[in-house]
N, CA, C and O atoms as a Tripos MOL2 file, in Angstrom:
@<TRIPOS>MOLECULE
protein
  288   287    72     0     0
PROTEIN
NO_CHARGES

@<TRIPOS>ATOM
      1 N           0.8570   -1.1710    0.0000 N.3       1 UNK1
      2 CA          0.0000    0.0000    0.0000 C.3       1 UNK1
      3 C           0.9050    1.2360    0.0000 C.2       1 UNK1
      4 O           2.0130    1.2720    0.5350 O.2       1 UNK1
      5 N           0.2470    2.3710   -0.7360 N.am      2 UNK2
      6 CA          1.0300    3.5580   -0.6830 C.3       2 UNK2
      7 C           0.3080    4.8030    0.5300 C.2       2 UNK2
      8 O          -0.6750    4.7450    1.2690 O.2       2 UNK2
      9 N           1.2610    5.7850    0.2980 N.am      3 UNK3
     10 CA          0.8120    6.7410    1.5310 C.3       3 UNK3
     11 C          -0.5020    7.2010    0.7100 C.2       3 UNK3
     12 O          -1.5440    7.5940    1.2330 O.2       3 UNK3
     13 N          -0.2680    7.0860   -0.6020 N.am      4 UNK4
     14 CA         -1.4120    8.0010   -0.9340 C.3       4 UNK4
     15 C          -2.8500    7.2570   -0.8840 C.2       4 UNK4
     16 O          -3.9090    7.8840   -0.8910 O.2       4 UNK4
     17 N          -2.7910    6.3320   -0.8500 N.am      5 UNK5
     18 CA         -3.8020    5.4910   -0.5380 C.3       5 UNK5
     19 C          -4.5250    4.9950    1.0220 C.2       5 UNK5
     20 O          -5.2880    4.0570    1.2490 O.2       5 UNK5
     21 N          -3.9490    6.0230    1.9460 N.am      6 UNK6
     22 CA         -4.0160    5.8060    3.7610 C.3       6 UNK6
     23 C          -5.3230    6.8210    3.7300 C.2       6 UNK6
     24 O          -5.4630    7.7830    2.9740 O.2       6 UNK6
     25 N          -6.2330    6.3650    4.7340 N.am      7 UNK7
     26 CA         -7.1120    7.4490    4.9130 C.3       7 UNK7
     27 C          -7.2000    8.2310    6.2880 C.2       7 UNK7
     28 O          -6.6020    7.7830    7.2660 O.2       7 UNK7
     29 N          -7.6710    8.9710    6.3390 N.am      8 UNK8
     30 CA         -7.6760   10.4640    7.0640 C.3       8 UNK8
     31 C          -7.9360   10.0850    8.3320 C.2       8 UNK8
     32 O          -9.1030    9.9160    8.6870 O.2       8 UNK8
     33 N          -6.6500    9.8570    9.3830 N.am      9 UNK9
     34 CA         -6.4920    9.5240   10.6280 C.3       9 UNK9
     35 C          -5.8400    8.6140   11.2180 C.2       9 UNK9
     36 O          -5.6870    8.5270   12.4360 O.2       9 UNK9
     37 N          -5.2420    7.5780   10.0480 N.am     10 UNK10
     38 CA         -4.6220    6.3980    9.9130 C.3      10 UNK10
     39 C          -3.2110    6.9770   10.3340 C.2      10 UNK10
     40 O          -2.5730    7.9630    9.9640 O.2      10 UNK10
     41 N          -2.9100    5.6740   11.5250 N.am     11 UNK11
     42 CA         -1.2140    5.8180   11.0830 C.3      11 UNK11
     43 C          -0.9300    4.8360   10.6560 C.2      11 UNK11
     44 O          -1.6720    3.8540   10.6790 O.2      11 UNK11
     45 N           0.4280    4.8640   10.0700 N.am     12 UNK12
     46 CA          1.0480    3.7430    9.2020 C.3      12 UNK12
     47 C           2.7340    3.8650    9.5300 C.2      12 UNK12
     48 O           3.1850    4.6320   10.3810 O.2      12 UNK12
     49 N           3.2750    3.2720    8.9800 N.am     13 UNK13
     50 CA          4.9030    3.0930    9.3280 C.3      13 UNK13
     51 C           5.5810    2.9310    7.3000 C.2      13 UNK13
     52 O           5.0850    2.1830    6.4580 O.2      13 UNK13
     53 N           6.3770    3.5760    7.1580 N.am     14 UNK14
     54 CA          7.1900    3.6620    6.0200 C.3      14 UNK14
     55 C           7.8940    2.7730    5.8380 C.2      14 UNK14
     56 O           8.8070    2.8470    6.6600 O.2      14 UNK14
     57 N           8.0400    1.6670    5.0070 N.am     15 UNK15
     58 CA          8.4970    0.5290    4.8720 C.3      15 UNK15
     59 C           9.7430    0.7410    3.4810 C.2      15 UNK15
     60 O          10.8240    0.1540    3.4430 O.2      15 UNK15
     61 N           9.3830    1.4250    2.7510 N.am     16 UNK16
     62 CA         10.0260    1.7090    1.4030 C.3      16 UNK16
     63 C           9.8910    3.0880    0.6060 C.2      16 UNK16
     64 O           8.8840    3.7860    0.7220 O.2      16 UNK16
     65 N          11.0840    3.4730   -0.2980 N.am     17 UNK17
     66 CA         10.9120    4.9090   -0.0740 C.3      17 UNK17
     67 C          10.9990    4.8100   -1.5870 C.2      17 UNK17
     68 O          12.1570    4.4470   -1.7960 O.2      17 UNK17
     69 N          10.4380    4.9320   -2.6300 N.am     18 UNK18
     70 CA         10.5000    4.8390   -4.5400 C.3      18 UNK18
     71 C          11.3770    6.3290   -5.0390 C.2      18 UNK18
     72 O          11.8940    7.2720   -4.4410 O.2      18 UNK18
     73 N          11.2340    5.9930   -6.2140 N.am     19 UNK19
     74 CA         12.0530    7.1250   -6.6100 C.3      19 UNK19
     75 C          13.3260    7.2200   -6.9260 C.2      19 UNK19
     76 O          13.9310    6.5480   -6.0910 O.2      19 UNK19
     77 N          14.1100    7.7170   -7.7210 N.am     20 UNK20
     78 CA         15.3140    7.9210   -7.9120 C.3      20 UNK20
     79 C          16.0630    9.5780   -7.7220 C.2      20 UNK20
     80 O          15.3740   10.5510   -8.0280 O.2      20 UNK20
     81 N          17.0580    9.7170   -7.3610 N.am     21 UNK21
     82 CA         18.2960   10.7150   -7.2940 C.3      21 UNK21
     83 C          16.9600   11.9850   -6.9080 C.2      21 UNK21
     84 O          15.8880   11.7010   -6.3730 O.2      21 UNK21
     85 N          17.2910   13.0590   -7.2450 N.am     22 UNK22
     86 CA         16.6800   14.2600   -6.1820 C.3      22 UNK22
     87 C          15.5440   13.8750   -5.7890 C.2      22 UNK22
     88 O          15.5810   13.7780   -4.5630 O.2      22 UNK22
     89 N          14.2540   13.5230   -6.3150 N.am     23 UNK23
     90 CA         13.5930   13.5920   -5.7750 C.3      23 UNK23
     91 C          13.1640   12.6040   -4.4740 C.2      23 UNK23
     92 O          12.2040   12.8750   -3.7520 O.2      23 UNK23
     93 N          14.0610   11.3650   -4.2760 N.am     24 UNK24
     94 CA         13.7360   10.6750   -3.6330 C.3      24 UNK24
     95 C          14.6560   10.8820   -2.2100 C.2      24 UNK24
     96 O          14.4560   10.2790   -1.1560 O.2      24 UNK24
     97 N          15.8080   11.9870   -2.4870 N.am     25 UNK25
     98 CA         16.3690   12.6990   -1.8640 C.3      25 UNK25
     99 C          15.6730   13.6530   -0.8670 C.2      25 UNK25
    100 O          15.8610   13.5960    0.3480 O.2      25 UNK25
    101 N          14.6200   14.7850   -1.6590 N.am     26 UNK26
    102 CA         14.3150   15.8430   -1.3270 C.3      26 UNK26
    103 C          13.2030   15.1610   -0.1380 C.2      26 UNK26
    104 O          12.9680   15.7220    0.9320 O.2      26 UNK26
    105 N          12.6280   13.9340   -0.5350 N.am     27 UNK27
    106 CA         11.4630   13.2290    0.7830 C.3      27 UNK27
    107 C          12.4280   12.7130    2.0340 C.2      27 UNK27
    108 O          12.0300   12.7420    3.1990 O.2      27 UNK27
    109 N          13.2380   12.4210    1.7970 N.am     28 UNK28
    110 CA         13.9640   12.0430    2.8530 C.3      28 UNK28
    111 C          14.9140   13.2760    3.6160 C.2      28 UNK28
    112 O          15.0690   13.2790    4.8370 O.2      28 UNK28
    113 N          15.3540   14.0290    2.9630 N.am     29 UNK29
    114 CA         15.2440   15.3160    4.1050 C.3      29 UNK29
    115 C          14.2030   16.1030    4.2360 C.2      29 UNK29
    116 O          14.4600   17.1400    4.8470 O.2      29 UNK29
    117 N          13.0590   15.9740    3.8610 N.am     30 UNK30
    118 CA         11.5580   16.2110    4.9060 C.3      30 UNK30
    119 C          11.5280   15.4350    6.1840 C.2      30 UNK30
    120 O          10.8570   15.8500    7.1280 O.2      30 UNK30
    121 N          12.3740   14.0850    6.2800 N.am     31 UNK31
    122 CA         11.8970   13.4880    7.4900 C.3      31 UNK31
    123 C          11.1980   12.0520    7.3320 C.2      31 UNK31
    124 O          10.5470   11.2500    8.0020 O.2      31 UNK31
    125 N          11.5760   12.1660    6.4080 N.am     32 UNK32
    126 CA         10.4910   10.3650    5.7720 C.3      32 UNK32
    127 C          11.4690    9.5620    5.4390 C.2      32 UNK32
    128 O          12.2740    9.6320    4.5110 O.2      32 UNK32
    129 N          11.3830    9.0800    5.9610 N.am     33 UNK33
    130 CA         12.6250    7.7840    5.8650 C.3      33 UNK33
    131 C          12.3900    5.8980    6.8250 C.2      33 UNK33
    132 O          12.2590    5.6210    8.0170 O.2      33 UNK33
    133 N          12.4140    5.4530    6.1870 N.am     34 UNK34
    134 CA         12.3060    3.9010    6.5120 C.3      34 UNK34
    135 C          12.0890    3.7640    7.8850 C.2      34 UNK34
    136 O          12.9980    3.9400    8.6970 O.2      34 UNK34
    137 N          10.3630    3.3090    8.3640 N.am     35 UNK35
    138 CA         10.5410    2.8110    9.9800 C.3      35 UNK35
    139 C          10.0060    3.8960   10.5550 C.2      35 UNK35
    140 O           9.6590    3.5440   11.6820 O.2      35 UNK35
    141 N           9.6670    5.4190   10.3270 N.am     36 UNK36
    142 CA          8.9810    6.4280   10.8700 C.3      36 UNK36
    143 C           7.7050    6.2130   10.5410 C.2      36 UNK36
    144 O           7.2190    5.4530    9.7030 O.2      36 UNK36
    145 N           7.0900    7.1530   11.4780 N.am     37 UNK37
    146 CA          5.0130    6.5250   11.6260 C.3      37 UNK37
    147 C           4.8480    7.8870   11.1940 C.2      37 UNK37
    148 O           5.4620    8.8810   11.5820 O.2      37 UNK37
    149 N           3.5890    7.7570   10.0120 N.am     38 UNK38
    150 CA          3.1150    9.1800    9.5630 C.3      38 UNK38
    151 C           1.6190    9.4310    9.5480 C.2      38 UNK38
    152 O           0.9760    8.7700    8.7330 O.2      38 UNK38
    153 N           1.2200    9.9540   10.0220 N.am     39 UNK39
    154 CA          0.2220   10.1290   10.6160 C.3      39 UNK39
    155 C          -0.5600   11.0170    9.0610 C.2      39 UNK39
    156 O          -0.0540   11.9340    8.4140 O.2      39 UNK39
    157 N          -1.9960   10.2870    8.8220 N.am     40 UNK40
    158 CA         -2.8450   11.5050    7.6090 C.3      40 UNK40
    159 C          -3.1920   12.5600    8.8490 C.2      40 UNK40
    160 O          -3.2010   12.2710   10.0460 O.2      40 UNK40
    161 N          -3.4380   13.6860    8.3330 N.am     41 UNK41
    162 CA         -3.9840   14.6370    9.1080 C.3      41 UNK41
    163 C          -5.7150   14.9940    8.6260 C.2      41 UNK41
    164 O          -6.8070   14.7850    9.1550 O.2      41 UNK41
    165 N          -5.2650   15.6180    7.3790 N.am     42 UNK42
    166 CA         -6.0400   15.9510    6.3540 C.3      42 UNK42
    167 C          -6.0770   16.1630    4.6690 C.2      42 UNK42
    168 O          -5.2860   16.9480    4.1470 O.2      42 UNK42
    169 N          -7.1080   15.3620    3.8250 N.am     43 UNK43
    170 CA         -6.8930   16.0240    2.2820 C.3      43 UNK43
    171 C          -7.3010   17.3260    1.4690 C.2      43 UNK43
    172 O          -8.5090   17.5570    1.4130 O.2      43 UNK43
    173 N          -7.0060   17.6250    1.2530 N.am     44 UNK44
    174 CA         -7.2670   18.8890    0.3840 C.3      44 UNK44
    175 C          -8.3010   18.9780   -0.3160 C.2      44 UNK44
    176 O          -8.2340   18.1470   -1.2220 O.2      44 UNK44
    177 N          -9.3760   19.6630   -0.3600 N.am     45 UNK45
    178 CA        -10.7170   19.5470   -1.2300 C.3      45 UNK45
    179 C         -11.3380   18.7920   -2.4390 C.2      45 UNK45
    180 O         -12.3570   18.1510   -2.6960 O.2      45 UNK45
    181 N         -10.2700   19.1750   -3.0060 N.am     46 UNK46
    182 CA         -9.9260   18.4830   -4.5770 C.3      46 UNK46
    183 C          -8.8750   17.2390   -4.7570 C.2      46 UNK46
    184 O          -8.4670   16.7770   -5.8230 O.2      46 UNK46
    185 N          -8.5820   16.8630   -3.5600 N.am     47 UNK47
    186 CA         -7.8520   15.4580   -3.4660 C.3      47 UNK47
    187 C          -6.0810   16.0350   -3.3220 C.2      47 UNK47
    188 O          -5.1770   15.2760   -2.9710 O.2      47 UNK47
    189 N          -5.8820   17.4510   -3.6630 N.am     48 UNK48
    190 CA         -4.4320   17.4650   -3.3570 C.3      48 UNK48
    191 C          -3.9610   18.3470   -3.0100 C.2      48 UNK48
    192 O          -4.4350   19.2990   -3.6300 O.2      48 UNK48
    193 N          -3.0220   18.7430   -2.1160 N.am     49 UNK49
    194 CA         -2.3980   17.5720   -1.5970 C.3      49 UNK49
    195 C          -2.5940   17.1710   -0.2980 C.2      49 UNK49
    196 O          -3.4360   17.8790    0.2550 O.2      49 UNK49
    197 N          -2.0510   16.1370    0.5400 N.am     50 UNK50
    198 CA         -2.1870   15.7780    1.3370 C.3      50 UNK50
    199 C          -1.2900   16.5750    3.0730 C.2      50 UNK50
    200 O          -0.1210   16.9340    3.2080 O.2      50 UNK50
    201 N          -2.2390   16.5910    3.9270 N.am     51 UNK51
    202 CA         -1.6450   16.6120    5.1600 C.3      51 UNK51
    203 C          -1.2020   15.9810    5.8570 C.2      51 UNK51
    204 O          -2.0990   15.5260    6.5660 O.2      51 UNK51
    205 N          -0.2070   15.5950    6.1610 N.am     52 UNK52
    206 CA          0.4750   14.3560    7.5820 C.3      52 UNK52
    207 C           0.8170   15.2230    8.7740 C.2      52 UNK52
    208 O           0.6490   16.4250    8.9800 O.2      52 UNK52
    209 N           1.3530   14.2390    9.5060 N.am     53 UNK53
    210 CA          2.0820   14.4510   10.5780 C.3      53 UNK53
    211 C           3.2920   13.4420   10.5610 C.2      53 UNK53
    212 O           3.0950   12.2280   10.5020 O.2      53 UNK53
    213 N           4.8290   14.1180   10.6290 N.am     54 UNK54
    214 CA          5.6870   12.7810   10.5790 C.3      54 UNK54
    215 C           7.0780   13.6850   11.6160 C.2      54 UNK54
    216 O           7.6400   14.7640   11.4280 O.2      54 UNK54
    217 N           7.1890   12.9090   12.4190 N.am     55 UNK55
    218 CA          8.2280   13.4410   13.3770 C.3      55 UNK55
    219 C           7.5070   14.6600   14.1530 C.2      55 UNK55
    220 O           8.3040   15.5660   14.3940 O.2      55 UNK55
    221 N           6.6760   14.8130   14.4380 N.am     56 UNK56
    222 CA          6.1970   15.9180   15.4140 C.3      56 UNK56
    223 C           6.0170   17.1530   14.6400 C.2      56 UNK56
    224 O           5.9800   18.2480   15.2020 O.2      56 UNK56
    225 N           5.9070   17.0150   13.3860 N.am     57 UNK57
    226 CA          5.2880   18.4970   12.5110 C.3      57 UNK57
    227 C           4.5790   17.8740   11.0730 C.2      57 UNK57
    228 O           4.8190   16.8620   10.4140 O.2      57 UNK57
    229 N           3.4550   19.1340   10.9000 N.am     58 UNK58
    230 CA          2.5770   18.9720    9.7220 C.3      58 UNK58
    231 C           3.7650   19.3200    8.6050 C.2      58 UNK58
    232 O           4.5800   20.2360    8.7090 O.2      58 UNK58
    233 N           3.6660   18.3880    7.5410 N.am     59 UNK59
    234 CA          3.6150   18.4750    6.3870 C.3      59 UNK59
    235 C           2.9130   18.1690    5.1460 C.2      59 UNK59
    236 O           2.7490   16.9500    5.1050 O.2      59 UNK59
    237 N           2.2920   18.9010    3.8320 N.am     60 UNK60
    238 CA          1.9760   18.9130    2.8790 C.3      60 UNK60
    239 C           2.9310   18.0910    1.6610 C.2      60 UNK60
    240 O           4.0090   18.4530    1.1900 O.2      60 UNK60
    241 N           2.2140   17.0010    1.3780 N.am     61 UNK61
    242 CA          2.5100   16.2560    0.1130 C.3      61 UNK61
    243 C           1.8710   16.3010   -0.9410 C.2      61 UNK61
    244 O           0.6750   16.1030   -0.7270 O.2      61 UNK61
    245 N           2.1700   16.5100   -2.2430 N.am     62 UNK62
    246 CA          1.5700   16.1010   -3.3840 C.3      62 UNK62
    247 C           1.1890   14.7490   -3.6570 C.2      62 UNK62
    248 O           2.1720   14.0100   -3.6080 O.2      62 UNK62
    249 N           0.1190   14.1510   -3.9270 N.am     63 UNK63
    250 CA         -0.3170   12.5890   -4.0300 C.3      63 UNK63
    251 C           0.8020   12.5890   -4.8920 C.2      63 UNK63
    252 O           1.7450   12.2520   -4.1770 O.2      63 UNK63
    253 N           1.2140   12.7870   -6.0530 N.am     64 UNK64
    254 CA          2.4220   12.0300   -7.4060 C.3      64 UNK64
    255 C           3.5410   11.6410   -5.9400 C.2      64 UNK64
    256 O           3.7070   10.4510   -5.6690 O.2      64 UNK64
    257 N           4.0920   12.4910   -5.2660 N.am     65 UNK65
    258 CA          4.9380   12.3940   -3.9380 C.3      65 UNK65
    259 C           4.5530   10.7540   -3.2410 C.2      65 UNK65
    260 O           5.0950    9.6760   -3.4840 O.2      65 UNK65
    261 N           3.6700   11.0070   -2.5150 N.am     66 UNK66
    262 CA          2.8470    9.8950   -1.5080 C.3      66 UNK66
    263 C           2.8560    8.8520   -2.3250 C.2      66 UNK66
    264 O           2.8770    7.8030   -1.6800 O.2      66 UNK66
    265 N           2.8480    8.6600   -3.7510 N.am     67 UNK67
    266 CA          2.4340    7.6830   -4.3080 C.3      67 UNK67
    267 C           3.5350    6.3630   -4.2650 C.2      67 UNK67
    268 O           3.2530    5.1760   -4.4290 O.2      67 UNK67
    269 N           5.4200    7.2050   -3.8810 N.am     68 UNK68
    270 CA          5.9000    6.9290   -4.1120 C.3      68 UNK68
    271 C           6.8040    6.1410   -2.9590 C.2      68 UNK68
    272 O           7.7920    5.4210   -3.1030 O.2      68 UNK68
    273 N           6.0940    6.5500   -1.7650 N.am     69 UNK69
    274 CA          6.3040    5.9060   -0.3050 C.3      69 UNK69
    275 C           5.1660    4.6780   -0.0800 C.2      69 UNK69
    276 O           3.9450    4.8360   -0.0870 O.2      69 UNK69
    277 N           5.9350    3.3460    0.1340 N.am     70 UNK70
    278 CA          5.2890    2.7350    0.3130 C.3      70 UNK70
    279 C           5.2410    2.3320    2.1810 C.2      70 UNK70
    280 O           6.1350    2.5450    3.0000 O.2      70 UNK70
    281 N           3.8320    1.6840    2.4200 N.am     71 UNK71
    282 CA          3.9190    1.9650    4.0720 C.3      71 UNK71
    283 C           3.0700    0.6650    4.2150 C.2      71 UNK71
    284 O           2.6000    0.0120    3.2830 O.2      71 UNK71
    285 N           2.9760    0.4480    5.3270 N.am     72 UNK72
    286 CA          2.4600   -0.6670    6.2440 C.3      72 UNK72
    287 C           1.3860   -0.5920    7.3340 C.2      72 UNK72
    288 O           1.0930   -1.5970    7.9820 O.2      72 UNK72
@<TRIPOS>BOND
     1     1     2 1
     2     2     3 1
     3     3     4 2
     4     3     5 am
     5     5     6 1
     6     6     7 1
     7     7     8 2
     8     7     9 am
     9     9    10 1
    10    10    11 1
    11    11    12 2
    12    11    13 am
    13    13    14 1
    14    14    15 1
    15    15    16 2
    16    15    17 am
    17    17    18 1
    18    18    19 1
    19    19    20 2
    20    19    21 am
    21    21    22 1
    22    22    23 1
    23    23    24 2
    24    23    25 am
    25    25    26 1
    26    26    27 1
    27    27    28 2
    28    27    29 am
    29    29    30 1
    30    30    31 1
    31    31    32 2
    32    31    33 am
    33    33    34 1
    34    34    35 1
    35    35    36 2
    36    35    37 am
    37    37    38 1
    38    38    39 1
    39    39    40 2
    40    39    41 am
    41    41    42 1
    42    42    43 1
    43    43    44 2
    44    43    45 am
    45    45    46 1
    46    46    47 1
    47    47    48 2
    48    47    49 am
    49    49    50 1
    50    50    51 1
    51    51    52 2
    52    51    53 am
    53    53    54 1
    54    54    55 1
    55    55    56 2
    56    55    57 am
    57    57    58 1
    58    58    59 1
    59    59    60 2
    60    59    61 am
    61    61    62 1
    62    62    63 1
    63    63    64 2
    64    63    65 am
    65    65    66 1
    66    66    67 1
    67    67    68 2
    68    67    69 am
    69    69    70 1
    70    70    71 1
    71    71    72 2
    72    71    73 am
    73    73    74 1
    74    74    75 1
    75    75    76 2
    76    75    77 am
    77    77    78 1
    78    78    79 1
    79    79    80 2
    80    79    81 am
    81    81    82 1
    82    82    83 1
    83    83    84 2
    84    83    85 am
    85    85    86 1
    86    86    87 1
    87    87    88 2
    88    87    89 am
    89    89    90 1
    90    90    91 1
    91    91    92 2
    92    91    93 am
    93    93    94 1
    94    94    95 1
    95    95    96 2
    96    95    97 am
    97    97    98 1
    98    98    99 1
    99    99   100 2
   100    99   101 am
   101   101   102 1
   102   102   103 1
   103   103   104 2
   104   103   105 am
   105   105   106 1
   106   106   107 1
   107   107   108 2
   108   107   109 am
   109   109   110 1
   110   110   111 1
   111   111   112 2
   112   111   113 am
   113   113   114 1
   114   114   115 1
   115   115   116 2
   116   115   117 am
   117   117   118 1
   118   118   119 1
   119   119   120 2
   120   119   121 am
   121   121   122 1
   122   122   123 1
   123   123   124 2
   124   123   125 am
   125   125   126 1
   126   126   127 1
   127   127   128 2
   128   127   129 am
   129   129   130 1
   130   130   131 1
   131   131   132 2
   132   131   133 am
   133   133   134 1
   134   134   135 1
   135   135   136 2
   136   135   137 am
   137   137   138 1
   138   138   139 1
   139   139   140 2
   140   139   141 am
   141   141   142 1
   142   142   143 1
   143   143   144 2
   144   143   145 am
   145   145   146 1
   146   146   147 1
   147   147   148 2
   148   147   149 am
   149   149   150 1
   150   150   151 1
   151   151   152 2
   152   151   153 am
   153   153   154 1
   154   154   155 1
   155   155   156 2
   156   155   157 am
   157   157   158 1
   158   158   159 1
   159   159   160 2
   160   159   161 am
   161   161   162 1
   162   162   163 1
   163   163   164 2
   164   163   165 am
   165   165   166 1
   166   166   167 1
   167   167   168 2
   168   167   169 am
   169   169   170 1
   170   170   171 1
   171   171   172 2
   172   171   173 am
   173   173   174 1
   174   174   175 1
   175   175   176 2
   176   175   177 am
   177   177   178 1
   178   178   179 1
   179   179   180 2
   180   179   181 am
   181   181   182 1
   182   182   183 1
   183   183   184 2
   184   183   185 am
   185   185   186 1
   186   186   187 1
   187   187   188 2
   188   187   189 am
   189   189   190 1
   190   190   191 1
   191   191   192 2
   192   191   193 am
   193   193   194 1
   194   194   195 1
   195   195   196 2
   196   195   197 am
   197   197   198 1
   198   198   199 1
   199   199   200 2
   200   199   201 am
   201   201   202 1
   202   202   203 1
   203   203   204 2
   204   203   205 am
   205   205   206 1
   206   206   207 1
   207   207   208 2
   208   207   209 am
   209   209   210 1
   210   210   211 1
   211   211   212 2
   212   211   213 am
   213   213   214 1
   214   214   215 1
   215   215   216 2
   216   215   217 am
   217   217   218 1
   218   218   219 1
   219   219   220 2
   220   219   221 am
   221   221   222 1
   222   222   223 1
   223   223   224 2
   224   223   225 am
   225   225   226 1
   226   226   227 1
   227   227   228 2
   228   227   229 am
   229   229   230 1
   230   230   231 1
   231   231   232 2
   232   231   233 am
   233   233   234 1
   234   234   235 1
   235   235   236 2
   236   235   237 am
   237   237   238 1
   238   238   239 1
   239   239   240 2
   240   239   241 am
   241   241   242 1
   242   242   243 1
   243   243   244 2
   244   243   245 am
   245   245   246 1
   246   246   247 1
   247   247   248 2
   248   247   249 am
   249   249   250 1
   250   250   251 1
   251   251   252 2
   252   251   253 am
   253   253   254 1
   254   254   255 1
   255   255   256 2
   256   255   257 am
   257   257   258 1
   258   258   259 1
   259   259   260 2
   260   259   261 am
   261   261   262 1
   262   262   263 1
   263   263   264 2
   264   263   265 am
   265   265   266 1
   266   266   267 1
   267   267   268 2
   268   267   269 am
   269   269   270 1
   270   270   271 1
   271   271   272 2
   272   271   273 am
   273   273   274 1
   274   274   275 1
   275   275   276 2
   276   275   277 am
   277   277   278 1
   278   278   279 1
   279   279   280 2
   280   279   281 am
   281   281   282 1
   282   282   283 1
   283   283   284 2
   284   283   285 am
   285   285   286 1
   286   286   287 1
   287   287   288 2
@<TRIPOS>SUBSTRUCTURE
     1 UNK1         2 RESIDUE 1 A UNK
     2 UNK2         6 RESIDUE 1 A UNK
     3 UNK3        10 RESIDUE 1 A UNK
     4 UNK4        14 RESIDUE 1 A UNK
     5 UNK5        18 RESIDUE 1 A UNK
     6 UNK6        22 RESIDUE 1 A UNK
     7 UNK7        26 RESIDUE 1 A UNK
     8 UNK8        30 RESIDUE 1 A UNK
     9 UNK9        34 RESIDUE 1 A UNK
    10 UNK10       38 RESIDUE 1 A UNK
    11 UNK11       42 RESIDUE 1 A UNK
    12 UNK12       46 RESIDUE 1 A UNK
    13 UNK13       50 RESIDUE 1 A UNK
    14 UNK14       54 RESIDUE 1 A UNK
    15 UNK15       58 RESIDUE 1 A UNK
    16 UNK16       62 RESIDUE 1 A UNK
    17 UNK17       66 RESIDUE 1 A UNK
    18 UNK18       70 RESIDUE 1 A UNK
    19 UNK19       74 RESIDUE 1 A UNK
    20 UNK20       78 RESIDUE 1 A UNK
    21 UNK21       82 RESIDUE 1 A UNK
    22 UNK22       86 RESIDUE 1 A UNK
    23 UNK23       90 RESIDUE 1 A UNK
    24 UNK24       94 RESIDUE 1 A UNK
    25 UNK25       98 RESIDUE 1 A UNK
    26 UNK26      102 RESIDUE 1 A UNK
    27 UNK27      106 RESIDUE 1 A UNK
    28 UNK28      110 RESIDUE 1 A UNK
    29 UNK29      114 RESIDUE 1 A UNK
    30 UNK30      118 RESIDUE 1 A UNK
    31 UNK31      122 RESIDUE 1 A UNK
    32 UNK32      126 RESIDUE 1 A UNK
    33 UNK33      130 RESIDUE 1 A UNK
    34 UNK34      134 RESIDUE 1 A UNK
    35 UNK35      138 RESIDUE 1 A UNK
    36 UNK36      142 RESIDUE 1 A UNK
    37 UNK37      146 RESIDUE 1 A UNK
    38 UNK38      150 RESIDUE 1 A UNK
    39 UNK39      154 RESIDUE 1 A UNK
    40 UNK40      158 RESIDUE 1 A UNK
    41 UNK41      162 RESIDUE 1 A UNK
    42 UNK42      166 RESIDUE 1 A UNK
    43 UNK43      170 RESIDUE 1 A UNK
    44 UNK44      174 RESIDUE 1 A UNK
    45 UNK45      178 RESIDUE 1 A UNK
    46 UNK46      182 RESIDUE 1 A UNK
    47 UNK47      186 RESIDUE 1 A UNK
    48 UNK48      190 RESIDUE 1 A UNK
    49 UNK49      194 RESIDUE 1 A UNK
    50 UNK50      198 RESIDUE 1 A UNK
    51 UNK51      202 RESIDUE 1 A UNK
    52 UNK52      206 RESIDUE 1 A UNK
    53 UNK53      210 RESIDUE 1 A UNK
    54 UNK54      214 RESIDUE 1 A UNK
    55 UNK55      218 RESIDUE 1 A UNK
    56 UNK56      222 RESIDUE 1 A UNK
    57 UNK57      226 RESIDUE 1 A UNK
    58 UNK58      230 RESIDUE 1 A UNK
    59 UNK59      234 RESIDUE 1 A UNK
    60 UNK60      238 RESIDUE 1 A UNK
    61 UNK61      242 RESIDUE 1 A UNK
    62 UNK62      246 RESIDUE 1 A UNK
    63 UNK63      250 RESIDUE 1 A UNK
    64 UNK64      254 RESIDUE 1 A UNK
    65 UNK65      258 RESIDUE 1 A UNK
    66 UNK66      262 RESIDUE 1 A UNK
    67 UNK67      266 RESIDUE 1 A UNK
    68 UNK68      270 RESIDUE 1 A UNK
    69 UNK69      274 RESIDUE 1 A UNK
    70 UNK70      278 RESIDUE 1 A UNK
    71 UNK71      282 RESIDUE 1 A UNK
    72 UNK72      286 RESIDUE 1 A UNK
């Protein structure tokens, strides 16, 4: 299952991180990285993007993003 597919209140744990060279870079210094619990917060009206919680602060993802973290 992907993050983008978690619904609104769920936590989950990051098992695998997709992607190649920057961009799979730029998620992992947000704080997302293998074995952290990310909490949905809230979705965005129109489906994007998404709200979490991961390490003790809100962040905003683009679903194409989320699509690419897989979780448990």
């Amino acid at each position: 299952m992907t993050l983008k597919e978690v619904g609104i209140g769920e936590t989950v744990t990051v098992s695998k991180i997709g992607g190649e060279g920057a961009l799979k870079r730029r998620i992992m210094d947000m704080g997302i990285t293998k074995g952290v619990k990310i909490t949905v917060r809230k979705v965005a009206p129109l489906g994007d993007p998404i709200e979490i919680t991961v390490r003790g602060y809100e962040l905003s993802l683009r679903k194409a993003d989320a699509a690419m973290i897989e979780v448990i």
